[in-house]
N, CA, C and O atoms as CSV, one atom per row, in Angstrom:
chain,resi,resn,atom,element,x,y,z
A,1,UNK,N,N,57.046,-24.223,118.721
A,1,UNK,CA,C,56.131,-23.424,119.516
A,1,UNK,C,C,54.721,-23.700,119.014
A,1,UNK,O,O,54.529,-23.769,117.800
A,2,UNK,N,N,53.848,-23.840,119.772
A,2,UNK,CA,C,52.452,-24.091,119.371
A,2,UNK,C,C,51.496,-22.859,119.471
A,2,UNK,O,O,51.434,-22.040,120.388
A,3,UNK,N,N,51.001,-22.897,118.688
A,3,UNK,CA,C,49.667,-21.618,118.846
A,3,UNK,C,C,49.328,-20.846,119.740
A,3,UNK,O,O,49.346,-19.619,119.647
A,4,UNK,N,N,48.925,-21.595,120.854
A,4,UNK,CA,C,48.403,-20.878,122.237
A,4,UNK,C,C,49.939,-20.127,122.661
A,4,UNK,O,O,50.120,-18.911,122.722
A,5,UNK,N,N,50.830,-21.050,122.894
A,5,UNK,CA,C,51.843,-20.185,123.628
A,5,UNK,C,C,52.217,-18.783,122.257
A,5,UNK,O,O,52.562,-17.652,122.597
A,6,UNK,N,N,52.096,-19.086,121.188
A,6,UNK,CA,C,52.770,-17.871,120.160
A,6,UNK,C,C,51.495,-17.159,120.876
A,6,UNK,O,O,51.888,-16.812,121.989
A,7,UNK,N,N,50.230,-16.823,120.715
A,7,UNK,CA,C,49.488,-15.696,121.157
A,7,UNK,C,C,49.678,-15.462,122.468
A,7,UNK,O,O,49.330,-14.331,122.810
A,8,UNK,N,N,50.103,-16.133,123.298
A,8,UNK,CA,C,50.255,-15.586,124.461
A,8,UNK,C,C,51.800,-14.171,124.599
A,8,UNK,O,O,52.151,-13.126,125.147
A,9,UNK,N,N,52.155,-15.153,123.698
A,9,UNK,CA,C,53.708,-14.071,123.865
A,9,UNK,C,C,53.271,-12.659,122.640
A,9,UNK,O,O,53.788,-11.543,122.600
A,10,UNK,N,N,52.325,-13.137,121.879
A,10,UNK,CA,C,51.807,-11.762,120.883
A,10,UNK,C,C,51.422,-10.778,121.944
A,10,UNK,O,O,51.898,-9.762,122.449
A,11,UNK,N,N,50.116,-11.688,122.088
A,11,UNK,CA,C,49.556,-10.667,123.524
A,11,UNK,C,C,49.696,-9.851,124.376
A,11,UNK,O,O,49.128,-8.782,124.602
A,12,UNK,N,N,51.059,-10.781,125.210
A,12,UNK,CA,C,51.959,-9.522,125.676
A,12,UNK,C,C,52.724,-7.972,125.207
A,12,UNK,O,O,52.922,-6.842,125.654
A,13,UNK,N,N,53.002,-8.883,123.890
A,13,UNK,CA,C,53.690,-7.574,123.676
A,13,UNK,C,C,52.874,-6.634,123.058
A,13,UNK,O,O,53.327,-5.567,122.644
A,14,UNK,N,N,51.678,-6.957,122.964
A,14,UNK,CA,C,51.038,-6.122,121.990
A,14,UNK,C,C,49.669,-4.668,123.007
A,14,UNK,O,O,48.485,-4.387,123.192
A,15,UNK,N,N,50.802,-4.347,123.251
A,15,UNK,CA,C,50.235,-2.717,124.306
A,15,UNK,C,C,52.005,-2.104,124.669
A,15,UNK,O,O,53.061,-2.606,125.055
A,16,UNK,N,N,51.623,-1.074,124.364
A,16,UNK,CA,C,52.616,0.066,123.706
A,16,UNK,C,C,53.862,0.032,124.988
A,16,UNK,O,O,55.021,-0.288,124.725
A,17,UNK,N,N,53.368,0.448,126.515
A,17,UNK,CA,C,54.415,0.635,127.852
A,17,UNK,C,C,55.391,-1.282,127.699
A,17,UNK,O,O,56.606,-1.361,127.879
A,18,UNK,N,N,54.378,-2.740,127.306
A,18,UNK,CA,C,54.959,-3.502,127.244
A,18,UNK,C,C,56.168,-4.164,126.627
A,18,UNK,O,O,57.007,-4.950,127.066
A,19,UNK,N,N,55.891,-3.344,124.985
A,19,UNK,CA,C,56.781,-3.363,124.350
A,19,UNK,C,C,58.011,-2.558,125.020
A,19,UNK,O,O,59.143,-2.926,125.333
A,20,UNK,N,N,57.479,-1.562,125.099
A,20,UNK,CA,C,58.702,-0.107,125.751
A,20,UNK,C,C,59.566,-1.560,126.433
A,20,UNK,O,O,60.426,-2.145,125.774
A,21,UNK,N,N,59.194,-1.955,127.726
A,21,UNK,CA,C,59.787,-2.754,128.554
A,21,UNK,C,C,60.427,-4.009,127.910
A,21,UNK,O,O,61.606,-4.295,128.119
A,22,UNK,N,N,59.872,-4.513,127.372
A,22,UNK,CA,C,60.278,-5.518,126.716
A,22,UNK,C,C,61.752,-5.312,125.878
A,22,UNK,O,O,62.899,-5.747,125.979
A,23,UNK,N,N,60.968,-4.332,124.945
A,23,UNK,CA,C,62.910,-3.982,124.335
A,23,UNK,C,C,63.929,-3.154,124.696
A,23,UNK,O,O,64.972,-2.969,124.070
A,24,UNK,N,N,63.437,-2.432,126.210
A,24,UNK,CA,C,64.822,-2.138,127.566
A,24,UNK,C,C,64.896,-3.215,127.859
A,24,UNK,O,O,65.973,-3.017,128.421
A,25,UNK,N,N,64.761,-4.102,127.989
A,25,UNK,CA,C,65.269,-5.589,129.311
A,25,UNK,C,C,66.503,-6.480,127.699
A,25,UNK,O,O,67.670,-6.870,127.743
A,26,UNK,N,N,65.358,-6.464,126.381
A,26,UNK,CA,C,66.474,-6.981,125.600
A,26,UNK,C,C,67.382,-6.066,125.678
A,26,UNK,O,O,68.360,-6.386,126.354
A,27,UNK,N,N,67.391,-4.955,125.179
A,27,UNK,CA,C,68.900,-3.969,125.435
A,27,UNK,C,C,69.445,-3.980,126.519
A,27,UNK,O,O,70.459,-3.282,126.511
A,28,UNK,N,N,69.210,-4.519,127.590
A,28,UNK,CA,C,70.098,-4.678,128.368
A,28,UNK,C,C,70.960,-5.641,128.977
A,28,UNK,O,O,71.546,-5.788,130.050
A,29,UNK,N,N,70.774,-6.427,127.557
A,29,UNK,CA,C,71.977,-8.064,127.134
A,29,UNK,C,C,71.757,-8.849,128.058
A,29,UNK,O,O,70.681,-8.911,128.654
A,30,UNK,N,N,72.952,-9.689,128.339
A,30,UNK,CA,C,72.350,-10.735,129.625
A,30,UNK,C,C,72.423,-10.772,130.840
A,30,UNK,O,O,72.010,-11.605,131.647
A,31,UNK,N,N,73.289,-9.285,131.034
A,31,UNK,CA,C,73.184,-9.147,132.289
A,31,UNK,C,C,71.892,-8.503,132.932
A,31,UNK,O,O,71.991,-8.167,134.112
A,32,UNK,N,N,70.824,-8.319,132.354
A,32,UNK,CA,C,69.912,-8.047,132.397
A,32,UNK,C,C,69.574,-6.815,133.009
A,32,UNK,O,O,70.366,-5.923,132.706
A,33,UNK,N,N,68.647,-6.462,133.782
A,33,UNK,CA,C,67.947,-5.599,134.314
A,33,UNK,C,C,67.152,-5.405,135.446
A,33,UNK,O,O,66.147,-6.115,135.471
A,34,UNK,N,N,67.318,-4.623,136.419
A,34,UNK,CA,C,66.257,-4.197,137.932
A,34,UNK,C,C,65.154,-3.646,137.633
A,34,UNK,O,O,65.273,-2.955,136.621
A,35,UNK,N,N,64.134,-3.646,138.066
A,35,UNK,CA,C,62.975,-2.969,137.726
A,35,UNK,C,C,63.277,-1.537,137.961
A,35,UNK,O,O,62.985,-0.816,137.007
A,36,UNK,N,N,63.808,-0.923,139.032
A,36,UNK,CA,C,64.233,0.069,139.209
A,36,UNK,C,C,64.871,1.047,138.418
A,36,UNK,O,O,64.793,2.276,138.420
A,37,UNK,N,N,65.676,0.047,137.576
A,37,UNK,CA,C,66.262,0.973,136.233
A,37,UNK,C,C,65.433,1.025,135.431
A,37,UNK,O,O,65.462,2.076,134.792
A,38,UNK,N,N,64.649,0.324,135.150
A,38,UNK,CA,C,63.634,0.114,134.400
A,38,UNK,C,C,62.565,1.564,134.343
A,38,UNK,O,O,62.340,2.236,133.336
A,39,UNK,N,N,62.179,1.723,135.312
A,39,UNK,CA,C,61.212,2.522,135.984
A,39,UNK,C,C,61.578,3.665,135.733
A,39,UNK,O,O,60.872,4.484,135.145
A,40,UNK,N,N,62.799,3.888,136.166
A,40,UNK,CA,C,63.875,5.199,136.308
A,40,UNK,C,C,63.817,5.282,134.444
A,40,UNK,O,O,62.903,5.999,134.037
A,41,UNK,N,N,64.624,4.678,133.431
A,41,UNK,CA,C,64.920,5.049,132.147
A,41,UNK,C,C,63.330,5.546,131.350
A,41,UNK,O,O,63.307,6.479,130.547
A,42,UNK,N,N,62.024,4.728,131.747
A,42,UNK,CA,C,61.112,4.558,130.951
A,42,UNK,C,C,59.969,5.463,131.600
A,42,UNK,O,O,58.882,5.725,131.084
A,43,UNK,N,N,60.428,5.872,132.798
A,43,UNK,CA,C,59.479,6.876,133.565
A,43,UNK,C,C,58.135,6.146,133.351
A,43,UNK,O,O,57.250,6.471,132.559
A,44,UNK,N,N,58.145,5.046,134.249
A,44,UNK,CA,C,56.921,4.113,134.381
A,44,UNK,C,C,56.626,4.380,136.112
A,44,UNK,O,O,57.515,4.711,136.897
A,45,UNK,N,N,55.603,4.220,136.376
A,45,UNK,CA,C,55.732,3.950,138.079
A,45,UNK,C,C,55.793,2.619,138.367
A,45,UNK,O,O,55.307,1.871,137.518
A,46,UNK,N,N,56.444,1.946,139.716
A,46,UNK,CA,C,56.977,0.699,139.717
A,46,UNK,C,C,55.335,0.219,139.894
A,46,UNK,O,O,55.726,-0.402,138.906
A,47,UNK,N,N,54.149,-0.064,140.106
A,47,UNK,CA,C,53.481,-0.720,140.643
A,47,UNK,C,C,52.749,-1.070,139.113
A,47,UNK,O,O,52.037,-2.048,138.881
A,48,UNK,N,N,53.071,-0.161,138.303
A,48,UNK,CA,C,52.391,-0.245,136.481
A,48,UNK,C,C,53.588,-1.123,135.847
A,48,UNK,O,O,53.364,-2.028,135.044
A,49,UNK,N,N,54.817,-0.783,136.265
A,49,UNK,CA,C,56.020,-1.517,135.369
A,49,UNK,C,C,55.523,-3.438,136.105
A,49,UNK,O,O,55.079,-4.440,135.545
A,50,UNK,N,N,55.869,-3.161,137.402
A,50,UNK,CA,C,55.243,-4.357,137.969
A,50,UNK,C,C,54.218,-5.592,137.156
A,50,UNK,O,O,54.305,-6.813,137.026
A,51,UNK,N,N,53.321,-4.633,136.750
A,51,UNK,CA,C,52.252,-5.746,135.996
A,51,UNK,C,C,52.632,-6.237,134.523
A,51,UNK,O,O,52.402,-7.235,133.839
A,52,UNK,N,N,53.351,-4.996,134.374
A,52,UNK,CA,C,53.979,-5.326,133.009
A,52,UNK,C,C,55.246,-6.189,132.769
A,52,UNK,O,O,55.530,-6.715,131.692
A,53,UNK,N,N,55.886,-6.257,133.779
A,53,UNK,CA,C,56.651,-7.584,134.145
A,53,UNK,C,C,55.764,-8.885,134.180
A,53,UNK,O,O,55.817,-9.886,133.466
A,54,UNK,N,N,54.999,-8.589,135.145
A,54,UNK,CA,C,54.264,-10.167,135.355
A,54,UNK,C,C,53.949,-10.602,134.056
A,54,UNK,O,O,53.986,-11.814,133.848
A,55,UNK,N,N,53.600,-9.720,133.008
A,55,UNK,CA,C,52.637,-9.999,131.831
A,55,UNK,C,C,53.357,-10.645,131.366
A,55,UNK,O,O,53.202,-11.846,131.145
A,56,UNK,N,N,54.745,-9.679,130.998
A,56,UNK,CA,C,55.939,-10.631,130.271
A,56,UNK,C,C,56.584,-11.902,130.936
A,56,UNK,O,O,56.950,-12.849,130.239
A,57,UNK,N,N,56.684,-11.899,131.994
A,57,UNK,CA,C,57.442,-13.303,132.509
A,57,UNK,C,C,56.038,-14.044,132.397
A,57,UNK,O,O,56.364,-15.231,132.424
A,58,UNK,N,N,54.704,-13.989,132.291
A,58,UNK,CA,C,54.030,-14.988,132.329
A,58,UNK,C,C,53.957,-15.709,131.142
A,58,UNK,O,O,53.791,-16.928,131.191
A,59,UNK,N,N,54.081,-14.998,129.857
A,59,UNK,CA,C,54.619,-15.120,128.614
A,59,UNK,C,C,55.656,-16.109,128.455
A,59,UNK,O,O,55.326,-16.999,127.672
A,60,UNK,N,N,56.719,-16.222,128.915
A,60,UNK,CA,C,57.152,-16.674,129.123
A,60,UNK,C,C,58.954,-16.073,128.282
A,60,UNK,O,O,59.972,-16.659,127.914
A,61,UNK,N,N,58.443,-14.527,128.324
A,61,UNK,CA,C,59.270,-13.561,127.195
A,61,UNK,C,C,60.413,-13.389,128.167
A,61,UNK,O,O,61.536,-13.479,127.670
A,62,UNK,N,N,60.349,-13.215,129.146
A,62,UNK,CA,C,61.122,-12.475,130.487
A,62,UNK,C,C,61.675,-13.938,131.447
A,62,UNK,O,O,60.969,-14.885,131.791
A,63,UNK,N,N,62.797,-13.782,131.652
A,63,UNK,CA,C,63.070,-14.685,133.438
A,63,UNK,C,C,63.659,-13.350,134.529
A,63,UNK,O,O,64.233,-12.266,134.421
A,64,UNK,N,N,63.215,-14.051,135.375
A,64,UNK,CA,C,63.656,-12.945,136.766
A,64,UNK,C,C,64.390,-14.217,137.659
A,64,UNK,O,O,64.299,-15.419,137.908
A,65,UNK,N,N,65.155,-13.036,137.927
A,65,UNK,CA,C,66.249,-13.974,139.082
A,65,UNK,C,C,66.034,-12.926,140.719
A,65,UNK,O,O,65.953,-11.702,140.611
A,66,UNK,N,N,65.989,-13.362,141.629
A,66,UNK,CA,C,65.834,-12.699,143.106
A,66,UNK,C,C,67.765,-12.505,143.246
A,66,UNK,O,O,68.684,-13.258,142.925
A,67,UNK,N,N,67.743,-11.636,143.645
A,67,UNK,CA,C,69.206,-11.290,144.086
A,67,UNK,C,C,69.254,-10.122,145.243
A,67,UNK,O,O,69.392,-8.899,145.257
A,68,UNK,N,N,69.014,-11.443,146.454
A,68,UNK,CA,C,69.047,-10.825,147.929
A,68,UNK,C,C,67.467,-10.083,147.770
A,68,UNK,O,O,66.485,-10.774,147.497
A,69,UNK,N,N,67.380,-8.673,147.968
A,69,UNK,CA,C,66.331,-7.511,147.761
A,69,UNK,C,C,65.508,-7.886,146.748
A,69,UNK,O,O,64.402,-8.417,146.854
A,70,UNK,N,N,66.163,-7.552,145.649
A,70,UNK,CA,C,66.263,-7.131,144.588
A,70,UNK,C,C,65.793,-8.301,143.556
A,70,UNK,O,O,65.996,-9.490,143.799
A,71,UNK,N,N,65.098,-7.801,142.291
A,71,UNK,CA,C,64.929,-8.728,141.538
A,71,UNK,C,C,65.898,-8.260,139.824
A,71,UNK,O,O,66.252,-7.144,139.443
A,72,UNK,N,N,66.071,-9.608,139.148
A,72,UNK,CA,C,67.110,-9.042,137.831
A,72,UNK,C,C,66.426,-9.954,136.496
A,72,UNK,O,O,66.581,-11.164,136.325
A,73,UNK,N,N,65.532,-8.892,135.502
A,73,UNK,CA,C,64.820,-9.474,134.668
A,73,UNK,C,C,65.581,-9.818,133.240
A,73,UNK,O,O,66.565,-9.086,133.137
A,74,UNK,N,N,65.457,-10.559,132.288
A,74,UNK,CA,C,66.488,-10.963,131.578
A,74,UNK,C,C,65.675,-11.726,130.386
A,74,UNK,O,O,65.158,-12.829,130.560
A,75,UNK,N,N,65.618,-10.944,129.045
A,75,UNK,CA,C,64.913,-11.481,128.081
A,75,UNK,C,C,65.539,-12.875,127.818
A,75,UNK,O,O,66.732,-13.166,127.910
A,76,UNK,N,N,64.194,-13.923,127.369
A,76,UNK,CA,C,64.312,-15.252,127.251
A,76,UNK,C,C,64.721,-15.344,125.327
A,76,UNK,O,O,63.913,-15.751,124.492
A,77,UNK,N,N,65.904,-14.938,125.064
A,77,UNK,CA,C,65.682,-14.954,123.549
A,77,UNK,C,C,65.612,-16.030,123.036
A,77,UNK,O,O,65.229,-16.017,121.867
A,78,UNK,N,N,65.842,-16.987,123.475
A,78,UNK,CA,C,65.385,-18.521,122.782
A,78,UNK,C,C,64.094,-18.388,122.927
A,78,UNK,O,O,63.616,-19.473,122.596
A,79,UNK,N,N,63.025,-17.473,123.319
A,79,UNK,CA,C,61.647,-17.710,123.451
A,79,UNK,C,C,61.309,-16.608,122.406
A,79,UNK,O,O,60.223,-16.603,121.825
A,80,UNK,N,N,62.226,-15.721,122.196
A,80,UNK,CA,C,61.566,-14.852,121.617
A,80,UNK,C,C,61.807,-15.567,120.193
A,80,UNK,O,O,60.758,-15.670,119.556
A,81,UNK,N,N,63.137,-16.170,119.438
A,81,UNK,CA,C,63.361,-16.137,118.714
A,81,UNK,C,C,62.423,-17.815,118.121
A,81,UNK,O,O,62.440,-18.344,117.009
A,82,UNK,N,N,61.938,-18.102,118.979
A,82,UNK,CA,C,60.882,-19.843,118.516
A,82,UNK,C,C,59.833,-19.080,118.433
A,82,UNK,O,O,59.003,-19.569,117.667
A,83,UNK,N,N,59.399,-17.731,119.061
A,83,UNK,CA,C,58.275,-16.719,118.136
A,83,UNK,C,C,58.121,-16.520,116.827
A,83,UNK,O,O,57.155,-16.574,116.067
A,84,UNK,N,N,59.870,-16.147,116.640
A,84,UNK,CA,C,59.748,-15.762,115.650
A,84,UNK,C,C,59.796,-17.039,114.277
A,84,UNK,O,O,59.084,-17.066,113.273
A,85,UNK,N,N,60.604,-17.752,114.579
A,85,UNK,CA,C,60.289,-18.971,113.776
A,85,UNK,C,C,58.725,-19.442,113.640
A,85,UNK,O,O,58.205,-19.727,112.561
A,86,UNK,N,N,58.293,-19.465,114.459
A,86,UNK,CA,C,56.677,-19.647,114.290
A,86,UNK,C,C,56.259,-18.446,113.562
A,86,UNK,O,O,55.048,-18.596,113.727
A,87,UNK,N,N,56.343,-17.519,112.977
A,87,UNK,CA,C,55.688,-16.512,112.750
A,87,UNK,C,C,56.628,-16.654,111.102
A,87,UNK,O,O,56.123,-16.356,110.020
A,88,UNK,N,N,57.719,-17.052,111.246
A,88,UNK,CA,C,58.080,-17.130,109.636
A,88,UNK,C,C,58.522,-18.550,108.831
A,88,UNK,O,O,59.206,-18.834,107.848
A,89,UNK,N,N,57.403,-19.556,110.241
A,89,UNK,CA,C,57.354,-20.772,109.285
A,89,UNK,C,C,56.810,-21.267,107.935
A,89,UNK,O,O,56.873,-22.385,107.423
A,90,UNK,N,N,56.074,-19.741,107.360
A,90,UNK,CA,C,55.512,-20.638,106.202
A,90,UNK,C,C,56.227,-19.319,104.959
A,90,UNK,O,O,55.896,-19.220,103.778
A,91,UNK,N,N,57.162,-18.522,105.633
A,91,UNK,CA,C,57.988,-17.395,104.579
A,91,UNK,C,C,58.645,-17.957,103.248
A,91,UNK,O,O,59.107,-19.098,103.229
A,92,UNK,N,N,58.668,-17.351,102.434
A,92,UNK,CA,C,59.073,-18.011,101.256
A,92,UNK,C,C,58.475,-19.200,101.087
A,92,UNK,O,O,59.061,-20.244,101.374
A,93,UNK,N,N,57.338,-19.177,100.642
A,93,UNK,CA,C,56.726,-20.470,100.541
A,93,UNK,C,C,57.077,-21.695,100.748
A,93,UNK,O,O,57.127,-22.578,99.892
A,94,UNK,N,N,57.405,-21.822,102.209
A,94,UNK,CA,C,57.699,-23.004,103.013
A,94,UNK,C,C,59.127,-23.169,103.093
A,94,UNK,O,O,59.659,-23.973,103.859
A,95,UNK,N,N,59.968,-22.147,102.030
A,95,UNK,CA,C,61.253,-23.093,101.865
A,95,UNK,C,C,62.152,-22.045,103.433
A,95,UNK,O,O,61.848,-20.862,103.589
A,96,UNK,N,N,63.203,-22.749,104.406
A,96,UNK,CA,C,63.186,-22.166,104.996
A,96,UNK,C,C,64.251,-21.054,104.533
A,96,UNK,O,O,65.094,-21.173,103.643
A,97,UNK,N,N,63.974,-19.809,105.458
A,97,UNK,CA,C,64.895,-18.594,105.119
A,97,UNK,C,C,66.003,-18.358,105.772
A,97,UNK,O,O,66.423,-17.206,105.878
A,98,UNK,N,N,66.700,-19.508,106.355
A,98,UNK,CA,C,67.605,-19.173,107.512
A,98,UNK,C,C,67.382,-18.285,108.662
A,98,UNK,O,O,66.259,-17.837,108.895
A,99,UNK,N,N,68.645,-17.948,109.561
A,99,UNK,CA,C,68.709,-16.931,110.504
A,99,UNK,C,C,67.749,-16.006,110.461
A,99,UNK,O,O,67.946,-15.343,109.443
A,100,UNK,N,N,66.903,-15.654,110.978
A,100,UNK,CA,C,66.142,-14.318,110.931
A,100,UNK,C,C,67.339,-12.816,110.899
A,100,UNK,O,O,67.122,-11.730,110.361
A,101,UNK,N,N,67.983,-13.041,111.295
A,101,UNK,CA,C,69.219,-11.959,111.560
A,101,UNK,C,C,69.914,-11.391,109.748
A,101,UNK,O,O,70.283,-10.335,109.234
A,102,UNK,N,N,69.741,-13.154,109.241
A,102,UNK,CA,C,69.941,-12.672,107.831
A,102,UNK,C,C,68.732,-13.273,106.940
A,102,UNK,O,O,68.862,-14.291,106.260
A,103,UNK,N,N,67.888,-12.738,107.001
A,103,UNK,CA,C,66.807,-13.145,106.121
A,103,UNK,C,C,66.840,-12.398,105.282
A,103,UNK,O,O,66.839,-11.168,105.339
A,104,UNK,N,N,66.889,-13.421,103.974
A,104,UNK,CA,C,66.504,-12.789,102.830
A,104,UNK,C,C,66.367,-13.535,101.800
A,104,UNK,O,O,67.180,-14.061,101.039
A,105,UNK,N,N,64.908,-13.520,101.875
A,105,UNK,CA,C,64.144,-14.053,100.340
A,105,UNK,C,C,64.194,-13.495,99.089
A,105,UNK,O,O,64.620,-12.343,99.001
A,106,UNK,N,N,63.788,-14.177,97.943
A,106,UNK,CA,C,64.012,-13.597,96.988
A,106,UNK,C,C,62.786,-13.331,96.751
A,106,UNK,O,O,61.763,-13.982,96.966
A,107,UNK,N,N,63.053,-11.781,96.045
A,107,UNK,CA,C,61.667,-11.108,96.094
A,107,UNK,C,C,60.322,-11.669,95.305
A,107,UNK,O,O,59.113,-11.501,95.468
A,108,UNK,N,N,61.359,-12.632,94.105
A,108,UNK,CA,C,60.005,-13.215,93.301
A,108,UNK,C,C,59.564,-14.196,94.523
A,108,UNK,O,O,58.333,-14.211,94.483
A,109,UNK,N,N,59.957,-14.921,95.462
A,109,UNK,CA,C,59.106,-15.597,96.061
A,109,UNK,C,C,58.452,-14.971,97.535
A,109,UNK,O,O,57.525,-15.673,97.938
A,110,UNK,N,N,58.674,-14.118,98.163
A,110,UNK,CA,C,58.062,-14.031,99.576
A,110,UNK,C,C,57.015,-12.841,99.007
A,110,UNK,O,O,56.193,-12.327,99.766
């Protein structure tokens, strides 16, 4: 991941309703999510959740699929998780830390 795209995906998430959205659509695995539920669980109005979708799929954090009506949003975790590798490429002084899921440095070094 290169620079520009890591701040773009910071960016996004970084205003409070985005996050909210962001980690309902991950909790809601891969079968993803309607804006509608969305709206409904997070008591957003759809035309505010709306932008906050665009923000995230422009990010490139979110994919949306059209289904008939309806649209079904679906966190990109291979995008989230080359975030996060970019963000803990230089952890433990360069050496890498594995899985983020099990990270763990030793305290004399990170």
């Amino acid at each position: 991941m290169d620079e520009d795209v890591a701040v773009k995906a910071l960016a996004a998430l970084a205003q409070s309703s985005r996050l909210k959205v962001f980690r309902a659509i991950v909790g809601a695995g891969p079968e993803g999510v309607q804006p509608g539920q969305l709206s409904a669980a997070l008591d957003i109005p759809a035309n505010t959740l709306s932008f906050h979708l665009k923000e995230l799929h422009h990010a490139a954090l979110v994919s949306v699929q059209r289904e008939g009506r309806f649209l079904r949003y679906r966190a990109d975790l291979s995008a989230m998780q080359s975030l996060m590798d970019f963000l803990t490429a230089h952890c433990c002084q360069g050496v890498p830390c594995g899985d983020m899921l099990n990270l763990a440095c030793e305290p004399a070094r990170c």
